[in-house]
DRENLO-656613 format. One record per residue (C-alpha): residue in three letters; x negated, y negated, z negated. Coordinates in steps of 0.2 Angstrom, whole numbers, padded with zeros to 4 digits, always signed. Layout:
N
alaXYZ;...
// end
This chain:
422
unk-0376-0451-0419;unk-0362-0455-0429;unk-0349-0470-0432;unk-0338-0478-0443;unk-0327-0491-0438;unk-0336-0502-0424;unk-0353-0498-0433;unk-0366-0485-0425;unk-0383-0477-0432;unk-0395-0474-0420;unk-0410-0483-0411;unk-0401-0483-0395;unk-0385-0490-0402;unk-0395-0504-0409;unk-0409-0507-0397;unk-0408-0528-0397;unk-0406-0530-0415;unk-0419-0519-0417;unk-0430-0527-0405;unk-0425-0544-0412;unk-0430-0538-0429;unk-0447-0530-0421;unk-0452-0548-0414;unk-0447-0556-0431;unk-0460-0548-0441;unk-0474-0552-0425;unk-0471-0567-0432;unk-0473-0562-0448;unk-0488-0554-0446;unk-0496-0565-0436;unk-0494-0576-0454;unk-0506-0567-0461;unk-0517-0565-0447;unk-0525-0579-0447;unk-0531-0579-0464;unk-0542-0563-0459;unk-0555-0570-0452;unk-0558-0587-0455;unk-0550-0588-0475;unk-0563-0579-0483;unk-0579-0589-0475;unk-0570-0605-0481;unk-0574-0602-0498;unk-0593-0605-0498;unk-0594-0615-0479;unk-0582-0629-0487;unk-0578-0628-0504;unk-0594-0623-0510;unk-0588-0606-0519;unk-0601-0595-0518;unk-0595-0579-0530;unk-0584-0564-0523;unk-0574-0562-0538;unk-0570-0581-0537;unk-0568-0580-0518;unk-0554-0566-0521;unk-0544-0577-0531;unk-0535-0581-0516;unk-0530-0562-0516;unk-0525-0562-0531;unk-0512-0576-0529;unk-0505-0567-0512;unk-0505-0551-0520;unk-0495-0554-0535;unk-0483-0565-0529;unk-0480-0553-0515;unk-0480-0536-0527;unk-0467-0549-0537;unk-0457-0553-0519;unk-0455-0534-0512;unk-0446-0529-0528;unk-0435-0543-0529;unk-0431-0541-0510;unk-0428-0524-0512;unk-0415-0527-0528;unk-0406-0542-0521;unk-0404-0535-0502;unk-0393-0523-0511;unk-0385-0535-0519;unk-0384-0551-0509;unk-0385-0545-0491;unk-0404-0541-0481;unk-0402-0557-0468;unk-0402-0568-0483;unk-0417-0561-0491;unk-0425-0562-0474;unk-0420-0582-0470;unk-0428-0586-0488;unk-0444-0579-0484;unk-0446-0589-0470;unk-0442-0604-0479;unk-0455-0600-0492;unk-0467-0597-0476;unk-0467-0616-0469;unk-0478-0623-0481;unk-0491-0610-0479;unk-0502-0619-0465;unk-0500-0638-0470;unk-0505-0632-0488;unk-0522-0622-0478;unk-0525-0637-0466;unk-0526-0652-0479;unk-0531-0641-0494;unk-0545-0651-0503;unk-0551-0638-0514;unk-0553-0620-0516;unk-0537-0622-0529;unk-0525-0627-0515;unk-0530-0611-0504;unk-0522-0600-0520;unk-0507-0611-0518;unk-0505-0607-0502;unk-0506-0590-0503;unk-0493-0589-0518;unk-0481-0595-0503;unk-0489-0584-0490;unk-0486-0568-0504;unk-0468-0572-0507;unk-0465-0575-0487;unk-0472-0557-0484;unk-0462-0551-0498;unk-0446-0556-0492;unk-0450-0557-0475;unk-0458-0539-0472;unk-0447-0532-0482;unk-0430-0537-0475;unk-0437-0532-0458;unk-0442-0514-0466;unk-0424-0512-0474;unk-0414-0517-0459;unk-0425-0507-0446;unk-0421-0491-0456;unk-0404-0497-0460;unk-0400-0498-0440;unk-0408-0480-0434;unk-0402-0466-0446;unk-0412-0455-0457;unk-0420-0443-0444;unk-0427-0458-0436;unk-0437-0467-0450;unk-0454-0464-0446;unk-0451-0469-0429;unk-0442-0486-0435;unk-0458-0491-0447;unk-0470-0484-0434;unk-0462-0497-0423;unk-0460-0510-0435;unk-0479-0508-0443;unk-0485-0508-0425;unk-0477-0524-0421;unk-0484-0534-0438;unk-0501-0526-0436;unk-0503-0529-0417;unk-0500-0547-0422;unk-0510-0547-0437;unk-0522-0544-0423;unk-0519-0555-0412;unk-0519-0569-0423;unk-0537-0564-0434;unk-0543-0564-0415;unk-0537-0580-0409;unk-0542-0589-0426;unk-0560-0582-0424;unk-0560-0588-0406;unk-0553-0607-0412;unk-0564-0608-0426;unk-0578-0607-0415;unk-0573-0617-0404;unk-0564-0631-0414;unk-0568-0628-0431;unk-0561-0619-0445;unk-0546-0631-0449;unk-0537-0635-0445;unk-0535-0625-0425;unk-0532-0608-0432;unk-0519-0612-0444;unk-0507-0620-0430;unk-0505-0601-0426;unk-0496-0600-0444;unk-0486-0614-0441;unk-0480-0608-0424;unk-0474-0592-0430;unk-0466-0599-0446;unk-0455-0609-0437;unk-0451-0595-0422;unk-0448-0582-0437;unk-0435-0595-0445;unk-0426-0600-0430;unk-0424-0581-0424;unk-0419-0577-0441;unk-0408-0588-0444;unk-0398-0589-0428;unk-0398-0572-0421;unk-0402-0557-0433;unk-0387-0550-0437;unk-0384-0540-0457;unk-0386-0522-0459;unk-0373-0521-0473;unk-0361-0511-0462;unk-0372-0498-0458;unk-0378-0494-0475;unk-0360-0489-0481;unk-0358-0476-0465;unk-0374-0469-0469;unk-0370-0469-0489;unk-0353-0460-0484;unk-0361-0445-0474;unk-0378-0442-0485;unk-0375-0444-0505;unk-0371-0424-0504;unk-0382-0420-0491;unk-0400-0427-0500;unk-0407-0412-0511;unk-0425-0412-0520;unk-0423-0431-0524;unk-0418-0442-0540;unk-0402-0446-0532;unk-0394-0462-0538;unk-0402-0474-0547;unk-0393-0477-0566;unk-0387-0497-0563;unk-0401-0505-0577;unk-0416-0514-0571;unk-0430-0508-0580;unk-0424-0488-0579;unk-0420-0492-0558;unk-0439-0497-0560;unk-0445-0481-0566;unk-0435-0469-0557;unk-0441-0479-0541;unk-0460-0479-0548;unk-0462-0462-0555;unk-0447-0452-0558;unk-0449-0441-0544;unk-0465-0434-0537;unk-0464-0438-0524;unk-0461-0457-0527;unk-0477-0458-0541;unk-0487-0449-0525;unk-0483-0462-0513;unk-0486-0478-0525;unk-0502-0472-0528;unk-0507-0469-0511;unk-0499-0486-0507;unk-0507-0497-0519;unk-0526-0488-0516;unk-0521-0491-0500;unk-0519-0508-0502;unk-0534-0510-0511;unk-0544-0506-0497;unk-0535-0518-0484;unk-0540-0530-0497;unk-0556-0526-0497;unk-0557-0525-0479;unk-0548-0542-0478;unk-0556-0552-0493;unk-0573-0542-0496;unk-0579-0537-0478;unk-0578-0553-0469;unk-0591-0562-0482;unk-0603-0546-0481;unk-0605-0547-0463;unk-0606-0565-0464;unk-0622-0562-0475;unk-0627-0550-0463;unk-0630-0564-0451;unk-0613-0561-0440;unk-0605-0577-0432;unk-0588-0582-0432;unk-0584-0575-0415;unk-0593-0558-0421;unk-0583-0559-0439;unk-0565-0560-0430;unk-0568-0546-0419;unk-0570-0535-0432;unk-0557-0542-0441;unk-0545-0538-0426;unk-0549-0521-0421;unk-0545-0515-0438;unk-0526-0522-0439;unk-0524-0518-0420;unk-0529-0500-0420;unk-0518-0499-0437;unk-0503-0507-0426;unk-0505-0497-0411;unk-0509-0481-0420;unk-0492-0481-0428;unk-0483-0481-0412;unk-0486-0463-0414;unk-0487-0458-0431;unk-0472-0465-0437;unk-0464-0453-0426;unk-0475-0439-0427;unk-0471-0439-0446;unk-0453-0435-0441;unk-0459-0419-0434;unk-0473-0413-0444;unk-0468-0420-0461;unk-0474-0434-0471;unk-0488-0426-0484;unk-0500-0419-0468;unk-0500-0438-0463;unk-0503-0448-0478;unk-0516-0436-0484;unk-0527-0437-0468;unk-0526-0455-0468;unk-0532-0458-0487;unk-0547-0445-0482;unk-0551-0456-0465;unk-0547-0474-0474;unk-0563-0466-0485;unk-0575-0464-0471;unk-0571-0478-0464;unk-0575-0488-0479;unk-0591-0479-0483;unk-0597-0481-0464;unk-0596-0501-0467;unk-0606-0500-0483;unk-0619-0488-0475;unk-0618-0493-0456;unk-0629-0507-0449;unk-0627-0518-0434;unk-0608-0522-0424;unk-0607-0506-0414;unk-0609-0497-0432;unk-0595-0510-0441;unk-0583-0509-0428;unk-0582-0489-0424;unk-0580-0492-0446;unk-0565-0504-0442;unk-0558-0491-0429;unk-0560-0478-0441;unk-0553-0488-0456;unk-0538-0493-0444;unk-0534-0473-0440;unk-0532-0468-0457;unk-0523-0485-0460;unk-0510-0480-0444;unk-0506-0465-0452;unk-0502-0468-0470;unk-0494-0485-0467;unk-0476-0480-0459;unk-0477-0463-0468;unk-0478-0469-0485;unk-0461-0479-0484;unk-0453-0467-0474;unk-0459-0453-0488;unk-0448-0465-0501;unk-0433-0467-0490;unk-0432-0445-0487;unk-0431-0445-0507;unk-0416-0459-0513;unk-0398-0461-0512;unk-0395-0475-0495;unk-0387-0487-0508;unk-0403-0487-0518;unk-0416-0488-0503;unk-0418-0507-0503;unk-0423-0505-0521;unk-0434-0490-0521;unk-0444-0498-0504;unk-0444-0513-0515;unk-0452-0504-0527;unk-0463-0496-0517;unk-0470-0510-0509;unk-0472-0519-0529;unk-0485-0504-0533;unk-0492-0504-0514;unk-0498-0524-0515;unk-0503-0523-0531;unk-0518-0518-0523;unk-0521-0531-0516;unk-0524-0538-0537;unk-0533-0522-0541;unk-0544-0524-0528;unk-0548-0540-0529;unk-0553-0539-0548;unk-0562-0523-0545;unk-0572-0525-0528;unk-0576-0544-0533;unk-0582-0538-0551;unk-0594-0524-0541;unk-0599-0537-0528;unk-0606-0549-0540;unk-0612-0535-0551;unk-0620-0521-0540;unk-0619-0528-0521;unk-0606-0526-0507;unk-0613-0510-0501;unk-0610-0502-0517;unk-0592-0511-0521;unk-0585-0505-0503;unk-0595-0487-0506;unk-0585-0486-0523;unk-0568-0490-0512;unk-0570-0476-0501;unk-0573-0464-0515;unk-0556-0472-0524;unk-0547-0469-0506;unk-0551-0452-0505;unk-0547-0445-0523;unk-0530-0455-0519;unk-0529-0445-0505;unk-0531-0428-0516;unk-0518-0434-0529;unk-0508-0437-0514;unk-0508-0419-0507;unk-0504-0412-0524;unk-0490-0424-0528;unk-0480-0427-0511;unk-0470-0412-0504;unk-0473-0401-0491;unk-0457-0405-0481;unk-0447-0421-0481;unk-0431-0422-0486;unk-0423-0430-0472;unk-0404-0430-0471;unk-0397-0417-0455;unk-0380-0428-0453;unk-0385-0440-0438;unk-0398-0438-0424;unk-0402-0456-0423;
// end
């Protein structure tokens, strides 16, 4: 543990605003939740859209503007300060669920997911920043294992509580009061108790610059070439964007994709958000541990693994029939998505300078939910083509060769920095 000033690193040090900040992004998470199982069956039960590739629009729209949102956080935390970057996302949040409830046409729900991307963007992203701000760099695992587990669990939460209110009262607008519940929670939590990480960034800038070794160091101060040293200027950093934005395509899949092929399939709402939920929540509660356990094992074991069970899991919806067969897929595709999530951005903070983290997570997470594009373009295009069997089968194998490319790219040890014991 070390100090500076009145400022500490550590988890202990910095419990409450690291429990504040773990609760905040609940809230964000439980944002998109409620899109997971109820968004995708809208298209054709009330707006007469009947084509995956144009029922993924809605993807699309989240994805970009969120890819667009995670670099910007990333560059103006450093710049501006992460508590502002986290108040605008909620503000870009409070449309979201007026803009699902009395949206009139398939058009509107892209509208609202332009919002619900930049929200995630800012909002996710700030909370990432600050968590690994507040613990020190030999507790970064744990801090995104915490934070990933606290979004997903609510993810969960919410896809669940949506299926169950859309069966009972309707698919609008009952579940998307969720959304407006947490929107206006996140805001008033943000903006009134979380507290900047500014302070701790320049303790742990002044113990570690000499300290990292294997990495690309500082960033030079241009835009674009901050870009591609963050993107692929390192190994390390080209084999974790890869594995992020595959692994991103998938949860797309899962998200925008599965829930219309199991509505084909003759599963009801009820049946729909269950599975929706126990992908998310075995995702969220699975990193409680992995986040951790890639402090101690290292990084590249993790994220390899979870590419190769993401994969099976994939391939188990396309070839499985029945729910007990789709949900032991969901749990398998949650496992794999446990282990990769909080590893990956802890993987991109071992490798840069503290000064540039915000910037290279940022960057990071661009390439991660560009996926979410890719996937939507790709799995839609196969959908309408070839099926959903063979669209989610082609997926998996994706997944899996990501997870090759990431064995051969990552290192086999992560280069944490040895000055503070969190």
């Amino acid at each position: 543990m070390a100090t500076r000033a009145n400022v500490t690193l550590g988890l202990g040090a910095n419990w409450r605003q690291f429990a504040l900040l773990v609760l905040v992004n609940a809230f964000v998470g439980a944002m998109v939740g409620v899109e997971r199982s109820v968004l995708p069956t809208l298209a054709e039960s009330e707006f007469g859209v009947t084509s995956s590739r144009a029922t993924l629009t809605f993807l699309i729209a989240f994805g970009l503007t969120k890819a667009a949102s995670n670099f910007v956080a990333g560059d103006l935390a450093d710049r501006l300060g992460r508590k502002r970057i986290l108040v605008a996302g909620w503000l870009a949040g409070l449309p979201v669920p007026l803009l699902l409830i009395y949206a009139t046409d398939w058009t509107w729900i892209g509208v609202a997911n332009l919002f619900l991307g930049v929200n995630q963007g800012l909002a996710w992203s700030a909370t990432v920043i600050m968590k690994i701000d507040l613990v020190g760099p030999r507790r970064r695992g744990l801090a995104m294992g915490l934070n990933e587990f606290a979004g997903y669990v609510a993810v969960a939460a919410a896809a669940l509580g949506a299926g169950y209110l859309a069966a009972a009262h309707g698919p609008r607008p009952a579940p998307f009061l969720i959304a407006a519940v947490a929107a206006v929670a996140g805001l008033v939590l943000s903006a009134a108790f979380v507290e900047d990480t500014g302070d701790h960034v320049a303790l742990e800038r002044s113990m570690a610059d000499a300290a990292l070794e294997g990495g690309p160091g500082a960033f030079p101060p241009e835009t674009l070439r901050r870009f591609k040293m963050a993107s692929w200027g390192h190994p390390a950093l080209l084999g974790a964007n890869q594995a992020g934005l595959v692994n991103n395509l998938n949860d797309g899949v899962a998200w925008g994709l599965i829930p219309v092929f199991l509505a084909h399939a003759g599963l009801g709402g009820t049946e729909i958000g269950w599975i929706a939920a126990v992908y998310p929540a075995v995702w969220g509660l699975g990193q409680l541990g992995t986040g951790a356990l890639s402090d101690q094992w290292g990084r590249r074991p993790l994220i390899v693994f979870g590419m190769l069970v993401q994969g099976l899991g994939l391939l188990g919806f396309a070839l499985a029939g029945g729910l007990g067969g789709w949900i032991a897929s969901a749990v398998a595709l949650g496992i794999g998505t446990a282990a990769v999530y909080p590893t990956l951005i802890a993987q991109v903070s071992d490798v840069v300078s503290p000064t540039d983290r915000a910037t290279a997570v940022g960057v990071y997470r661009l390439w991660r939910d560009l996926g979410y594009v890719v996937g939507a373009v790709v799995a839609g295009t196969l959908a309408d083509a070839v099926g959903y069997e063979v669209a989610i089968a082609s997926v998996a194998v994706l997944t899996a060769v990501s997870g090759v490319a990431a064995r051969l790219l990552l290192p086999s040890a992560s280069a944490t920095d040895a000055t503070s014991d969190g």
